[in-house]
C-alpha positions as CSV (number, residue, x, y, z in Angstrom):
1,X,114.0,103.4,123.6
2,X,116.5,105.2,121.5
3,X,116.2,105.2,117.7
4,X,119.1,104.3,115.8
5,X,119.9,105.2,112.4
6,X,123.4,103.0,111.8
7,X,123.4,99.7,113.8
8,X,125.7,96.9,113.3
9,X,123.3,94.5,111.3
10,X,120.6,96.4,109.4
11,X,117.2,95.1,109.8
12,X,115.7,93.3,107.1
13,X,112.7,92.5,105.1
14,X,111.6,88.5,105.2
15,X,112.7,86.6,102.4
16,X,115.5,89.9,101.7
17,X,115.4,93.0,99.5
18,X,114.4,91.0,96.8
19,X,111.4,89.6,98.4
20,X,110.3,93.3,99.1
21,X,110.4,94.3,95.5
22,X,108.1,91.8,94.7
23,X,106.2,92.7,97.9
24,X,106.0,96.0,96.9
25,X,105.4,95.0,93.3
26,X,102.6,93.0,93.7
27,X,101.1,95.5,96.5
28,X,101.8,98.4,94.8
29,X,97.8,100.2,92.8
30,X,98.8,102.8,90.7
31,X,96.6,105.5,91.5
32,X,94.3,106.8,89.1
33,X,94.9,110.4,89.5
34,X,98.4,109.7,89.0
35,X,97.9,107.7,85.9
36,X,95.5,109.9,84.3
37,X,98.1,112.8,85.1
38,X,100.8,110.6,83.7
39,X,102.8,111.1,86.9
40,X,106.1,109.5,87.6
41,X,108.8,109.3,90.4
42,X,109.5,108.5,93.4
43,X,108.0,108.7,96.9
44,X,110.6,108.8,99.5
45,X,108.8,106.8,103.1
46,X,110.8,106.7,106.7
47,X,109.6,104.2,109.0
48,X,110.6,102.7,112.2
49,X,111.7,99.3,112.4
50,X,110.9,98.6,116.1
51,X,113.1,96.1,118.0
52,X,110.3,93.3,117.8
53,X,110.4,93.6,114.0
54,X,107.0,95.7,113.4
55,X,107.0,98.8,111.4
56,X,106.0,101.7,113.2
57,X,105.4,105.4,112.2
58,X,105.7,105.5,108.5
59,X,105.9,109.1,107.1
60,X,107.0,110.8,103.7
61,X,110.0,112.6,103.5
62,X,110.0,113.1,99.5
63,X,106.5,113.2,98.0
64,X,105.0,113.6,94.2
65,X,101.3,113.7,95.4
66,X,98.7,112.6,93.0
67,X,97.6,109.7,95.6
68,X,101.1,108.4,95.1
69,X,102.0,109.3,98.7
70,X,98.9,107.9,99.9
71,X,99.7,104.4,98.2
72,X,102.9,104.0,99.5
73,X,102.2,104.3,103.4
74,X,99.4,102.1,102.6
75,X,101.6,99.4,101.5
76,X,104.5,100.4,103.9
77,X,102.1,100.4,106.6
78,X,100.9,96.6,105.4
79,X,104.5,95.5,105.7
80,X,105.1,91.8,107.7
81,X,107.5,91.9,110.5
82,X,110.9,92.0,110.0
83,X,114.2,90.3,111.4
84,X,115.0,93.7,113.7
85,X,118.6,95.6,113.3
86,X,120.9,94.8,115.9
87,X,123.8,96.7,118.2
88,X,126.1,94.8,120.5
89,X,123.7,91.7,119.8
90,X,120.8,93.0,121.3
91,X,117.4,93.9,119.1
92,X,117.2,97.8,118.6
93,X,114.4,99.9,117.1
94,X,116.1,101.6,113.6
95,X,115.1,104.5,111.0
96,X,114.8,103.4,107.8
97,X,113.9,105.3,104.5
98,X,113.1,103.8,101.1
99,X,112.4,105.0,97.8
100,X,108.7,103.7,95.8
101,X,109.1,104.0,92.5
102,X,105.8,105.1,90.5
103,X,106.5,103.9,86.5
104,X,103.7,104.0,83.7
């Protein structure tokens, strides 16, 4: 099935993007390299959102390392499903990239 990055309603996270802040708040285990290494930014994660709502092949596309990375697809990968993106009314599987912020 074709991939789509623009669809005519965007899939979305249960409960909405607030909901996965504090998803991804609550999930979210600074990791000690990083934290002894004072590390900060932001790991950049793309991800499929398949047209059944599951999230499928997570990868990074902007990294700071320090176990950061690591973190990120963990919680990505623990994601629940979502309400799937949509073209001509009809579920579709759609790329979608978000940024994890990593904040002492």
């Amino acid at each position: 099935k074709p991939i789509y990055e623009a669809v005519e309603e965007v899939p979305e996270f249960p409960g909405g993007f607030p909901a996965m802040q504090d998803y991804l708040r609550n999930e979210i285990k600074y990791p000690t390299l990083a934290r002894v290494n004072k590390i900060q930014g932001k790991v950049f994660i793309s991800f499929i959102i398949d047209s059944e709502g599951n999230v499928t092949d997570p990868g990074i596309v902007g990294s700071i390392g320090f176990g950061c990375d690591e973190e990120a697809l963990r919680v990505v990968s623990g994601f629940p499903k979502w309400k799937p993106g949509t073209n001509d009314g009809k579920a579709v599987n759609v790329k979608y990239v978000i940024p994890i912020n990593f904040a002492l």
